[in-house]
Phi, psi and omega in degrees: 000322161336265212275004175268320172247313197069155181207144191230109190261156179275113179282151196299114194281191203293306195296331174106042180236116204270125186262112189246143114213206189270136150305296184294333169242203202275328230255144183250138162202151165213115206259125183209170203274167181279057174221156200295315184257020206259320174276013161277307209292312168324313186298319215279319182277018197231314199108190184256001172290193166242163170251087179298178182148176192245187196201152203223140208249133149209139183273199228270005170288330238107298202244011199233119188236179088219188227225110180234183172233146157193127182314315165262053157346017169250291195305314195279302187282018161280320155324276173344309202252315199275322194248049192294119181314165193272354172297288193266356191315355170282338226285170186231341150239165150223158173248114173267155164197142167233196174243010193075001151270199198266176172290339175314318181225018175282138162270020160265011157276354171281124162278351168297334179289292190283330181274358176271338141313321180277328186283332184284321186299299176337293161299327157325290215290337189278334162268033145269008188083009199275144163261108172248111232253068165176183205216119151274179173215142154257170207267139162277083233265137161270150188327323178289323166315313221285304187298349153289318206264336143336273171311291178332300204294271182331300180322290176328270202325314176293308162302338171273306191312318199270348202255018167071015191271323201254173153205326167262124149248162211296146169294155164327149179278173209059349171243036160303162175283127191243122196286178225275319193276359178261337163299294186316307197299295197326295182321313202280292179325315162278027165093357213237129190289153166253061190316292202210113188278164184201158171311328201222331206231020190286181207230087176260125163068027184092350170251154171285127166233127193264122172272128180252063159293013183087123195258138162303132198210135309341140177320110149102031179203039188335047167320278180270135170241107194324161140207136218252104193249130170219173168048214165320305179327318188277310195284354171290309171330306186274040195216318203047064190221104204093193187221174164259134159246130196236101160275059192248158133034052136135008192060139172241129146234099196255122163324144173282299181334306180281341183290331178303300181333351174242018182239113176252304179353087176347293190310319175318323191267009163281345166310054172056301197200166192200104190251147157223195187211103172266141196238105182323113165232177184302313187245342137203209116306095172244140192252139169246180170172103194072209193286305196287145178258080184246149166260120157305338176345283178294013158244047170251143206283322200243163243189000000 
């Protein structure tokens, strides 16, 4: 992906404003402080056209974003700083990105393009960990649409990585991640107690349970997704007490009991860690470990 865009960023100038894009592909950005003259000097530079794109808010922790679209992208975020909602009213930059044109020939003048972008970014940042305080819908694509929003969608993903806002990216499609406030509700909605909620550790229908997604193994090649038992995890596992919970491709909530059947060994649990793998297929699930095999299938939520 190095040599398909390349990137070249800009030290941050007088106005405090960082200038980014791909050599080699489309994409533009421009990172600026929350003052009034920092988007004139921008304006000063796009001119009287208008410029779309989509644009990311983020306060003063870091980790708290959000994440819009707009045709004119000047007009909104200036709205942003002089009428700021009270969801983001903190935030102190943004990151604009576009392709640098104007709306006459940008293909961020399709608003299917962008909000099928802001909906996509949304999910990127929340599985980096970000709290992103906005909401997309999705779009409905024609074969040009699809094969445009494509092509972005690897850029972007290359481009948030050099510029350090991202570090994970998303699964294959149907195995994304389905984040923790979208868990909880699913879980309520099927009937499932909520004893004691946790990030990682929640405590459901009275037992402990671990959320897992899973790391891609081979790297950037999500076949198999590792999961890793150490610590409580492992002494639940040798117990066979509680579940995994897997938010992937359709949610797994598997008993440790069955997970036991492929770690038969005793001995395995003097180990440091016990990694195992699950692999998504057509027809079923499979958890490994070592030689041994099961299909998980039937303990998946969604059908």
């Amino acid at each position: 992906m190095e040599d398909k865009f390349g990137y070249h960023e800009d030290p941050i100038n007088g106005d405090g404003i960082i200038r980014a894009r791909t050599i080699k592909g489309h994409l533009r950005s421009w990172e600026i402080p929350k003052t009034l003259r920092a988007l004139e000097v921008l304006k000063k530079e796009w001119g009287s056209l208008e410029y779309p794109g989509v644009y990311i808010l983020i306060d003063a922790t870091g980790k708290k974003i959000y994440i819009g679209e707009a045709k004119d992208i000047h007009n909104r975020i200036k709205n942003h700083m002089t009428s700021p909602e009270d969801k983001i009213k903190g935030w102190k930059r943004a990151v604009i990105i576009n392709d640098g044109r104007s709306a006459t020939q940008s293909d961020f003048n399709d608003s299917v393009i962008r909000k099928s972008l802001e909906l996509y970014l949304i999910s990127l940042f929340k599985t980096n960990r970000y709290t992103v305080v906005a909401q997309g819908e999705p779009q409905k694509h024609n074969p040009q649409q699809k094969s445009v929003f494509q092509g972005l969608k690897e850029e972007f993903d290359y481009f948030l990585m050099k510029k350090n806002l991202i570090t994970k990216l998303l699964g294959k499609l149907g195995q994304e991640e389905i984040h923790r406030d979208e868990l909880k509700k699913y879980l309520e909605k099927k009937g499932y107690r909520i004893d004691k909620w946790h990030a990682k550790e929640p405590i459901i229908n009275g037992k402990l349970s671990f959320i897992r997604p899973g790391s891609p193994k081979p790297k950037n090649n999500p076949k198999h997704w590792q999961i890793t038992f150490r610590d409580v995890f492992k002494d639940s596992l040798e117990k066979g007490d509680g579940y995994l919970l897997v938010p992937r491709d359709g949610i797994l909530f598997i008993p440790l009991k069955e997970i036991q059947k492929v770690v038969t060994d005793p001995s395995r649990y003097k180990q440091n860690t016990i990694d195992v793998y699950i692999n998504f297929k057509e027809d079923k699930i499979e958890l490994t470990y070592l030689d041994e095999m099961i299909d998980v299938a039937q303990f998946r939520m969604i059908k």
